[in-house]
N, C-alpha and C positions, 0 to 999 in steps of 0.2 A: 481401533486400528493398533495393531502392534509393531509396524515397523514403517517408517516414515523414510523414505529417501529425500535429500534434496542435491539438485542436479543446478550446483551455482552455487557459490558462498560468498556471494558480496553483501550489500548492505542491509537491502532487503531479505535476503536468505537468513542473515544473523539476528534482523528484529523478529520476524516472527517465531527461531529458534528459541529466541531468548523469551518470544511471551509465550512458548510451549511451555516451554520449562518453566518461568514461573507459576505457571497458574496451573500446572503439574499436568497437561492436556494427556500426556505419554509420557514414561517413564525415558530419561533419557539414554537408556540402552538400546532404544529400540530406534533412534535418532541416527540419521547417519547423511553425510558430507562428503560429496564432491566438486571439481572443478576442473578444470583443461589444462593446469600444471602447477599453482600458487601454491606446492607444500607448506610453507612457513604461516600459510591462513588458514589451511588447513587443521594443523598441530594447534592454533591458537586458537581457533572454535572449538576444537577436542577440551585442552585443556582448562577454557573458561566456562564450558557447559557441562562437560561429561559427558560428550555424544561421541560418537563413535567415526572415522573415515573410511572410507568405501577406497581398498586398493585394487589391484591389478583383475584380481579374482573377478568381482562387481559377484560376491555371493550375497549380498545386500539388494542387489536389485532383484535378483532370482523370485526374490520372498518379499520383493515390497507390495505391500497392501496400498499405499501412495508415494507416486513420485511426483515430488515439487519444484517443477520447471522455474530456475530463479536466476538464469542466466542473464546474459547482456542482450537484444537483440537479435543483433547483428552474428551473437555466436549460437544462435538457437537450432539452425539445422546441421551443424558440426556435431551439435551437444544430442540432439534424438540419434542422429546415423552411430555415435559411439552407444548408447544404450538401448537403442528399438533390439537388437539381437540376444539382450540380457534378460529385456521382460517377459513377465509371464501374460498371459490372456485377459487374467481377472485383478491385475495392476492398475488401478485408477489413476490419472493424471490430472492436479491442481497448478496448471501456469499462472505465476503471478511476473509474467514477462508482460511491458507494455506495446501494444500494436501487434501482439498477434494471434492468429483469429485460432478457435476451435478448427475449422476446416484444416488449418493450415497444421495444425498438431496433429489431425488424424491422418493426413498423410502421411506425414514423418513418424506416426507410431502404431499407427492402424485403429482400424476400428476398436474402439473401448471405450470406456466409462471417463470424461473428459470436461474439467469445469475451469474459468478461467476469473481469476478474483483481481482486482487493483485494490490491494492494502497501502497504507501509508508507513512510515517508520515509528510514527506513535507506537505500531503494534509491539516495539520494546519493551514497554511500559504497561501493555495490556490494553493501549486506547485505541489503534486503528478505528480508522472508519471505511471501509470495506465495500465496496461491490462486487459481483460474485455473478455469473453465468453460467449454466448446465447446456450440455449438451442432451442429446435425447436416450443415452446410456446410461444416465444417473438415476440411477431409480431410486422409490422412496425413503430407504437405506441409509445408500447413501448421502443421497440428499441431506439428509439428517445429520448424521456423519461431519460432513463436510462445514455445515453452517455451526454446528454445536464447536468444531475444532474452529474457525474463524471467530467465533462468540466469544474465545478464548480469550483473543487477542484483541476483545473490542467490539465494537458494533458491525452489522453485516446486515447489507439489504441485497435480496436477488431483481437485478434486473432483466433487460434482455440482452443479450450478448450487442447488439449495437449502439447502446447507450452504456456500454464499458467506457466510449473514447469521451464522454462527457465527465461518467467517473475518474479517468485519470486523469484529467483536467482541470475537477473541485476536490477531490481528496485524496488522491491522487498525488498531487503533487501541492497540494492546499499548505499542507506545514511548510514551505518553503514561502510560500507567501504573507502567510501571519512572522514567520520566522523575520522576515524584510520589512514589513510592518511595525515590529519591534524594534527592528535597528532605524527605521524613520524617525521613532517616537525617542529613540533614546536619544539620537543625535539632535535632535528638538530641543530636548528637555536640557542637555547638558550644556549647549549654545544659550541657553534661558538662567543658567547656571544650578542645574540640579546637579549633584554627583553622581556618577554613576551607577553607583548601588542602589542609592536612593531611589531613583528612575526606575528602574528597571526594578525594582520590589513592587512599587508602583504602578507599574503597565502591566506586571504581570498581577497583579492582584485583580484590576479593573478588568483585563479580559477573564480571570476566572469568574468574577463577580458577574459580568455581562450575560458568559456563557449560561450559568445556573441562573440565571433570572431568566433566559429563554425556554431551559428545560423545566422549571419548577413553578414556573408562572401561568407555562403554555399560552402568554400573550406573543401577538401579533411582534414582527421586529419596531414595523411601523408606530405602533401605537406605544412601544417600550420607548422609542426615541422620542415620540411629542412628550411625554411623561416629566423626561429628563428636561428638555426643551423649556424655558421661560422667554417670551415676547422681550426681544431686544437684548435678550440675556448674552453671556459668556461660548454656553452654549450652539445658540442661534449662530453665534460669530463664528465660532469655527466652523459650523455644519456650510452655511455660507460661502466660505472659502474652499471647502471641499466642493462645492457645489459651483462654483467659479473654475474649480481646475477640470470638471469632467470626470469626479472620482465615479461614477457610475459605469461612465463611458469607458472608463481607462480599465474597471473590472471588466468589465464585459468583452472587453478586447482579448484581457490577459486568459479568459477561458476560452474565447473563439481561438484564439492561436495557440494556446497546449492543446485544444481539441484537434483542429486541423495539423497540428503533428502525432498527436495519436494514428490520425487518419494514415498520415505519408506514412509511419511506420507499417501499419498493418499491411498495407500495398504495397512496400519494400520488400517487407519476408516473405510474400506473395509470387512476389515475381524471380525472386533469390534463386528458386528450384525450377523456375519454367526454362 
C-alpha cells in the first residue's frame, strides 16, 4: 500500500500511526491525517511522525489505497458523508471504530473491499493485540495486506465479525484493566510500605515474568498457578482472598458489560441513519 489515509486523529489513530512508522510498515509520506476541525492535532501528528494532513482539496483520499476509519462513534456517519464523494471504487476501508458493523460502513461508503479491526493502544509500541473481521470484498490480496500491516503493530487474530464485541471487551479495552490492576497493586504495596518505585519496578517485572512464562512455557494458566502455590503457603493466602471477594465473578462481569456496550454501540450507529 502506498497511501494510507486516516479519517480521525485521536488516540487510537496516533498509536497505530506511531507503530507504522516504527516498524517502517509505509514510508511516512505516504501517511496522511484528518479530523472534523482539531488543526493544532493535526500540525502535531504532522510534526511528531512526518506524515502528511489531508486539506480542503481531500486529493489524498482521491488515491488512497486505505482509508482508516478512527473516528469517535458517535461522529462516524458525519465522518463517511464528508469523504464517500472523495473516494475512488478500489479504496479499501479498515474501521477501527468500536460498535460499528461492516453493514453499517457499506452503506455509508458503498459497496467495497471493508474489514473492521479492535487494536489496543499497545499498538504504540508495536504490541497491540488485535482482532480483525473481513467483509466478503477482501480478497486474498488483500487479506494479506491488511493482517501483514496489523502484524506490524502486534499480534492479529481474524475472527468473525460478531465476536469483534468480545474482542473489544478483552483487548480491547484489556490495557485499561491491567493498567487498574497496577494501581491496585501499587496502592497495596505502598500502604505495606514499599515505595513507590520500588512497587512498581516490582509489579511490573512479575507481570512481564508471568506473561513469558505463558508464552514460552506453553503451560496451562491453571497449572502455572498450583506450581507457584505451596499447601498453607503465602500464596494460598492471597489466592484465597481473591477467591473470598469473587475475583472471578467480578472479571467476568467486567467483560459481560464492556461487551454489552460494544453491543448498544453497534445498534446505536444503526439506527443513527434509519
Amino acid at each position: 500500500m502506498k497511501t494510507i489515509v486516516f479519517v480521525g486523529a485521536g488516540s487510537m489513530a496516533e498509536a497505530i500511526i506511531a507503530g507504522m512508522v516504527k516498524k517502517e510498515v509505509i514510508h511516512p509520506e505516504g501517511l496522511f491525517v484528518m479530523n472534523k476541525g482539531d488543526d493544532k492535532r493535526l500540525y502535531s501528528l504532522q510534526q511528531k511522525y512526518g506524515i502528511s494532513i489531508v486539506c480542503e482539496q481531500r486529493d489524498a483520499l482521491k488515491k488512497a489505497d486505505l482509508v482508516v476509519l478512527a473516528t469517535k462513534p458517535q461522529d462516524i456517519h458525519q465522518a463517511m458523508m464528508d469523504i464517500s464523494p472523495f473516494l475512488n471504487q478500489t479504496s479499501a476501508v479498515l474501521s477501527v471504530i468500536a460498535g460499528v458493523s461492516i453493514d453499517t460502513i457499506e452503506k455509508g461508503l458503498g459497496a467495497r473491499p471493508i474489514a473492521r479491526a479492535m487494536p489496543n493502544t499497545s499498538a504504540t509500541i508495536g504490541r497491540s493485540a488485535t482482532g480483525i473481521a473481513l467483509n466478503h470484498a477482501v480478497d486474498a490480496s488483500l487479506e494479506t495486506q491488511l493482517l501483514t500491516l496489523l502484524n506490524a503493530i502486534g499480534l492479529v487474530q481474524q475472527v468473525d465479525e460478531q465476536d469483534l464485541h468480545t474482542v473489544t471487551a478483552l483487548s480491547g479495552s484489556g490495557p485499561a484493566y491491567v493498567y487498574y490492576l497496577v494501581e491496585a497493586f501499587e496502592e497495596a504495596a505502598i500502604q505495606k510500605g514499599l515505595s513507590p518505585d520500588i512497587a512498581r519496578s516490582l509489579i511490573i517485572q512479575t507481570l512481564e515474568g508471568a506473561t513469558a512464562m505463558l508464552k514460552e512455557t506453553k503451560e496451562e494458566p491453571a497449572t502455572l498457578r498450583e506450581n507457584v502455590t505451596s499447601p498453607n503457603g503465602t500464596t494460598a493466602a492471597g489466592l484465597q482472598a481473591l477467591a473470598d471477594g469473587n475475583f472471578k465473578t467480578l472479571l467476568a462481569k467486567c467483560i459481560d458489560e464492556a461487551t454489552e456496550r460494544s453491543k448498544e454501540l453497534s445498534l446505536a450507529a444503526c439506527k443513527m441513519k434509519q
